[in-house]
N, C-alpha and C positions, 0 to 999 in steps of 0.2 A: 809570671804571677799565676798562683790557682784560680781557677775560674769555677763557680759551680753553674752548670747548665741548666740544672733541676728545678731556678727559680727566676725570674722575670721573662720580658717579652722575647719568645723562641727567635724571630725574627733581627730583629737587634742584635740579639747574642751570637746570632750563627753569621750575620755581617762581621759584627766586629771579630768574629774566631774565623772568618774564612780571609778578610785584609789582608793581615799577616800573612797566612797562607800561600795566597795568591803573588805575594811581593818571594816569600822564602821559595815558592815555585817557579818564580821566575829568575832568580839567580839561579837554583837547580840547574834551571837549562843552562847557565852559562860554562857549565860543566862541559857540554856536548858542543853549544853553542861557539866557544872560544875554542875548543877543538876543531869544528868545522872552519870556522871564518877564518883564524890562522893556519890552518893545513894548505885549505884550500885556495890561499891568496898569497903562502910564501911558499908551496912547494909543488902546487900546482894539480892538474884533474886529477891523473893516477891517484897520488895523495891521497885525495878525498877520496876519489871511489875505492882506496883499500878503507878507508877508517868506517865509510857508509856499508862496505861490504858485509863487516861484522859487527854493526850498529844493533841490529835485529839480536844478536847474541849478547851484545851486552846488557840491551834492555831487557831478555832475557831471567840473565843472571841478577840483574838489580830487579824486575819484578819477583823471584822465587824469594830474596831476600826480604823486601815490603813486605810479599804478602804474608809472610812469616811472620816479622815482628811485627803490622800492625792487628793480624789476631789476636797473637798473644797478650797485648796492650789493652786489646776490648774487653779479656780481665780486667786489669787492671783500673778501667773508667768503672766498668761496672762495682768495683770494692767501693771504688770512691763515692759512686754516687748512692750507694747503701752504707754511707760514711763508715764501715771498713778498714781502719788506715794500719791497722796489722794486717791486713791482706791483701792492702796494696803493697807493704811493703816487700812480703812472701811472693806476692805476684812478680816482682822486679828483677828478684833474686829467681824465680825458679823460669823466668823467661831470660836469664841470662845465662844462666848453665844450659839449658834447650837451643840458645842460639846458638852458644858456643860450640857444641859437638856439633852440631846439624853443620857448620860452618865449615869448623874440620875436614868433615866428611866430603862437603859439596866441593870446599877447593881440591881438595884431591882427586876427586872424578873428575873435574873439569881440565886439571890441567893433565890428568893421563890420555883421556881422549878427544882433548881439542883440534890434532891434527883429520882424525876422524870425521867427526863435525864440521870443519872446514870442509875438507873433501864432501862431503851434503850438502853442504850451501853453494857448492859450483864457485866457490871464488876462482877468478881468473887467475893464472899461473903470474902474469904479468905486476899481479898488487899481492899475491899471496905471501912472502916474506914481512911486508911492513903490519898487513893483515893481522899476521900471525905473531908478532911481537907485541902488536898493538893490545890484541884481547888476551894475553897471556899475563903481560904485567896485569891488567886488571885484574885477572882471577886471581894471581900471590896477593894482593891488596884488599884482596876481598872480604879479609875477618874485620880489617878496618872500616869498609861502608856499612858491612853485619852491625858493627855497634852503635857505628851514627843513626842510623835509621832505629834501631832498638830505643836507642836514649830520646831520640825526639818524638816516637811514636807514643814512648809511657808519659813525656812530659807533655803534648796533646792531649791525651787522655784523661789527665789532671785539669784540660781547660784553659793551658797556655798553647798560645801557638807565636808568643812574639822571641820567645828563647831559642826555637831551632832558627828562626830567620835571622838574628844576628850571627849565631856561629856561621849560618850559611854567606849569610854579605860578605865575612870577615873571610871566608873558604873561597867564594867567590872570584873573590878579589885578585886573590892569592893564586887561584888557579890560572887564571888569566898570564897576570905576570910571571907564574913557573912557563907556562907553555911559550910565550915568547921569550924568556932564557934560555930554554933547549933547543927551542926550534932555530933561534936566530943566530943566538952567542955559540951555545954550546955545540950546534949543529946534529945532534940526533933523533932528525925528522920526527918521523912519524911515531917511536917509541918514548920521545919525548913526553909528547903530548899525554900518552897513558901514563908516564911520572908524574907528571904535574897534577894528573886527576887523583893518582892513590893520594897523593902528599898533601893538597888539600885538602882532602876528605880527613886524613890522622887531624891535621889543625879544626877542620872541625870536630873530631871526637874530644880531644881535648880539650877546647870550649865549652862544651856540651859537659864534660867533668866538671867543670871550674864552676862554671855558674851553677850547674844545681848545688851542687856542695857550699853555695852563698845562700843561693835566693830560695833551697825547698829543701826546708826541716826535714818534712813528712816522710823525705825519700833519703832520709841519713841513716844508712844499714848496720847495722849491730852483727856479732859472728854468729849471735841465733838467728837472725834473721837469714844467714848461711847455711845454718842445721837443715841436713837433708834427714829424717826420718823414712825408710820404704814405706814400710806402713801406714806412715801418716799421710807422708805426700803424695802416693803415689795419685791416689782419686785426683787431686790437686795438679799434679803433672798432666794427667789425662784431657784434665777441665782445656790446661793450655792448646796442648794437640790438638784436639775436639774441633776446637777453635782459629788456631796457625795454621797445621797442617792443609782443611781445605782451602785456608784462600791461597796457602803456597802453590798448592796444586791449581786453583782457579788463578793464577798470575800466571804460574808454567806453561797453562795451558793458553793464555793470551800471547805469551811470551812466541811460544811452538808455530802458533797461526802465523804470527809476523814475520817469524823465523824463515814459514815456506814461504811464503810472499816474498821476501827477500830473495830465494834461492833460484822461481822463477824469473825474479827481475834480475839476478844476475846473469843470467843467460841470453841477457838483450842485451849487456858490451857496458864497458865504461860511463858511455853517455847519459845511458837510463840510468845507471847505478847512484852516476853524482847527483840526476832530476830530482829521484827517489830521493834522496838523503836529503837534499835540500831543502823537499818540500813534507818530509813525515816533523821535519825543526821547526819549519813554522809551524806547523800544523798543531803539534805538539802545545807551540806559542798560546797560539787562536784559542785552544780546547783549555785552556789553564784556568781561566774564570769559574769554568764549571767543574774541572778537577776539583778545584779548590773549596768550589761549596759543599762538594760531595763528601769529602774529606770532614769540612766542618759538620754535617749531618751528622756523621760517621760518631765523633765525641759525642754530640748533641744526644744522640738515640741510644748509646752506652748508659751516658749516667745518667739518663733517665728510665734506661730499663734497670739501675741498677734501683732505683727509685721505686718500681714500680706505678708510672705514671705513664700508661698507655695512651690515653687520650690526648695528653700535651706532647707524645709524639706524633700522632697521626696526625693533629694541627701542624709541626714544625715539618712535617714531610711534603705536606700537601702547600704548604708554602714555598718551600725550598726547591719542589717543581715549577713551579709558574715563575721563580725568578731564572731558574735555570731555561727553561723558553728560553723567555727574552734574550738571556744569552748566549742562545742560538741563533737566534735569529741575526743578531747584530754580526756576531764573528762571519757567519756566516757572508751578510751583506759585505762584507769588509774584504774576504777571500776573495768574492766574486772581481771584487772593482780595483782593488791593491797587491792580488796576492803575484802579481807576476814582478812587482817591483820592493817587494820582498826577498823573493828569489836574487835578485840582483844584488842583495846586499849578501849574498852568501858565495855567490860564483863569478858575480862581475858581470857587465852588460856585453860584452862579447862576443860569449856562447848563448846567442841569439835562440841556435836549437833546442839548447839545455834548458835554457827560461823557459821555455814554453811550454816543454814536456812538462817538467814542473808546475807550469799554471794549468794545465791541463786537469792534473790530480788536482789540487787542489778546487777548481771550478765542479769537479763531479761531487767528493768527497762533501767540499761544503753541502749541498743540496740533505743532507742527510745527516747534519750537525742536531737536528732534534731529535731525531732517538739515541745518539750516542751520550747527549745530556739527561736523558731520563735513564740510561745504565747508570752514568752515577751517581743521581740520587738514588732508586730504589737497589742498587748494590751495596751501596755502603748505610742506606740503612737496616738491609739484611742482615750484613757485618756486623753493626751496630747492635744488632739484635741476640747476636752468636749464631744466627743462622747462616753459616758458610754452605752449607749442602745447596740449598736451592743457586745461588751465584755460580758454583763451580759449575754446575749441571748447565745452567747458562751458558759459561764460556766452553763446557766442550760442544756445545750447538753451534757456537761462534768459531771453534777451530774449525769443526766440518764446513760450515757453509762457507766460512774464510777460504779454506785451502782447496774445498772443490771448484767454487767461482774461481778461484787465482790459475787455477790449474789450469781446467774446462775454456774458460773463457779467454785464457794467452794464449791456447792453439786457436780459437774460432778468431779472436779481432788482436792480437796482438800485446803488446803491453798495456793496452788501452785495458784490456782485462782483468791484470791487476789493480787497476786502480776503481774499478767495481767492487772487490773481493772485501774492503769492508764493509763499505756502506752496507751490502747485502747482510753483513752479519752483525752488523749495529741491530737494523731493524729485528730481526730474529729473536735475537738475546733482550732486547729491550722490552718485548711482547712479552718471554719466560719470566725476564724479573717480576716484573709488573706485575701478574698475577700472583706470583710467590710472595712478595709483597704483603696486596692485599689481604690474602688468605690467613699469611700468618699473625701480622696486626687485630683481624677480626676474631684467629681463634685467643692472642691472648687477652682482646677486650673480653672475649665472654668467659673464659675462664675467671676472669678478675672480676666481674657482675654477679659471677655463679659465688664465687665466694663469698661475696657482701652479703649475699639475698642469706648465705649458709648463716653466716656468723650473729644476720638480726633474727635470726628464728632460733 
């Protein structure tokens, strides 16, 4: 259902737009989730430590795709909420022709030099085969996540966010029971699994068709609404890029950090490899509350910049931080006290050493869960703003500080050092946003005060 953001209590609305959310992100994970727990409980460590090996690559690949379509999409809120709905519609259509070639292009690089890119990540010779089958099915699959995330990114935008969470339960589901048919029936380990995740994902694109074409007129396209004019559109294609472009770049660049993080923990053996994997899923878990509000901000500040209503964003931001707190502090307390019998539900109580290495990160990493919740407020509402420049500029702070702690710090203390490498670049990036933030809020309160004082004289 359309939601407009632009009018009652900010607080309420970004609850009830972040619920959903939070439920459609955590079937998300069961994407990764049911890939790890069944890997790693019917085909044992190797298993897991190849699919954990190139986890950092796939998330990777799925953050360039995000940051993509949810730019693009920040048109799209912004038409809406300057009720616009010919240029939400243009908006729809010209961020799916932009997705599409970008799409083209990215699986093609990817799968010419994946062999390459392994070899940088130090995968072990020993899981490199399953590895490398594993992240290659994802990349052919990859026009298919391209559009699920496109289609649920512009139907957020619009102020639903309960539409992408049933296609996702109904994918969810699905992926689960694909991955135990390949893994168990059909017996094709580890490659399985990455079928079962492309196949999913198509069931959810196809949901995702089905219902808007029922339940949202607004977004029923006409072949004008397909007319590409150069001249006319081009400004119009630029608005998208302007917009895509950096936060694809500012995911890449998240994407890249984690990537060497990964490369140096591959070089500590199997055992850290599965720790690492076990505990970046829960971790993942933990942080989803706050993803999720960030996200709801993210609509919230679109259409109401498309509004031109500065003020009743700076209210919903400055709220949306102090709830975000709180749930830091809670996940956090929860890590500390539970997170090693977490771990156990991913690898089994057995590998005694493995849990630990894994509560280990997580006991540091928690400590430092409040600044990684205020990057997602004041990033997405940057986004929100169409200000990608100042975010990207953040996260390549976050790739240096990430990748020299991880580096720096695995020769001086061991592995113990990666798991320093983000906290240290949480705080960093959290400081940039923050100020960018403000700055920007305050230059367009007073642009929008200059024009009132203009317009009664």
């Amino acid at each position: 259902m359309i939601n407009d953001l632009t009018k009652g209590a900010p607080v309420k609305l970004m609850m009830l737009f972040s619920v959903p959310l939070l439920i459609g992100n955590i079937f998300q994970q069961f994407y990764n989730i049911a890939d790890i727990i069944i890997v790693g409980r019917t085909l044992g460590m190797k298993a897991l430590a190849a699919v954990g090996a190139v986890s950092p690559l796939f998330f990777l690949i799925m953050f360039i795709i995000v940051g993509l379509t949810n730019g693009f999409a920040v048109i799209t809120g912004q038409k809406f909420g300057a009720k616009d709905y010919v240029g939400v519609r243009r908006s729809v259509t010209m961020s799916s022709i932009l997705c599409f070639v970008f799409t083209i292009l990215f699986t093609v690089f990817c799968a010419a030099f994946m062999k390459p890119i392994l070899y940088f990540m130090n995968v072990p010779a020993a899981i490199y085969r399953d590895a490398y089958l594993y992240i290659q099915i994802v990349v052919i699959g990859l026009m298919i996540a391209s559009f699920y995330n496109l289609l649920a990114s512009i139907v957020r935008a619009l102020g639903d966010s309960l539409t992408p969470l049933y296609c996702l339960i109904v994918a969810s589901v699905l992926n689960i029971l694909l991955a135990l048919l390949f893994i168990m029936k059909f017996h094709w380990g580890v490659p399985g699994s990455a079928v079962a995740v492309v196949l999913s994902q198509a069931v959810s694109v196809l949901l995702c068709i089905w219902y808007i074409k029922i339940k949202f007129p607004i977004l029923h396209l006409t072949k004008r609404d397909w007319i590409f004019n150069w001249k006319k559109d081009y400004t119009f294609a630029l608005l998208h890029l302007r917009v895509g472009v950096p936060m694809a770049v500012q995911f890449t660049i998240l994407g890249l950090s984690i990537l060497i993080i990964q490369s140096v923990c591959n070089s500590f053996g199997p055992e850290v490899i599965a720790a690492f994997t076990a505990a970046l899923r829960i971790e993942q878990i933990a942080t989803l509350p706050m993803v999720s509000f960030g996200v709801a901000l993210s609509a919230y500040v679109a259409q109401n910049f498309g509004a031109r209503k500065f003020s009743r964003i700076r209210y919903g931001v400055k709220r949306a931080s102090l709830i975000n707190v709180g749930l830091s502090i809670f996940m956090a307390v929860v890590m500390h006290f539970w997170g090693g019998e977490f771990v156990k539900i991913f690898i089994g109580a057995s590998n005694e050493h493995v849990v630990k290495i894994a509560h280990d990160y997580l006991f540091i990493s928690s400590l430092f869960y409040f600044f990684l919740a205020q990057i997602f407020i004041y990033r997405n509402a940057l986004q929100g703003l169409g200000r990608a420049v100042i975010p990207m500029l953040a996260s390549v702070g976050e790739l240096l500080m990430r990748s020299f702690a991880a580096v720096y710090l695995a020769v001086r203390i061991g592995y113990f050092g990666v798991f320093y490498a983000g906290p240290i670049a949480w705080v960093a990036a959290s400081l940039v946003l923050a100020g960018g933030y403000y700055t920007t809020i305050k230059t367009f309160i007073y642009k929008t005060q200059k024009k009132l004082r203009q317009a009664r004289t």
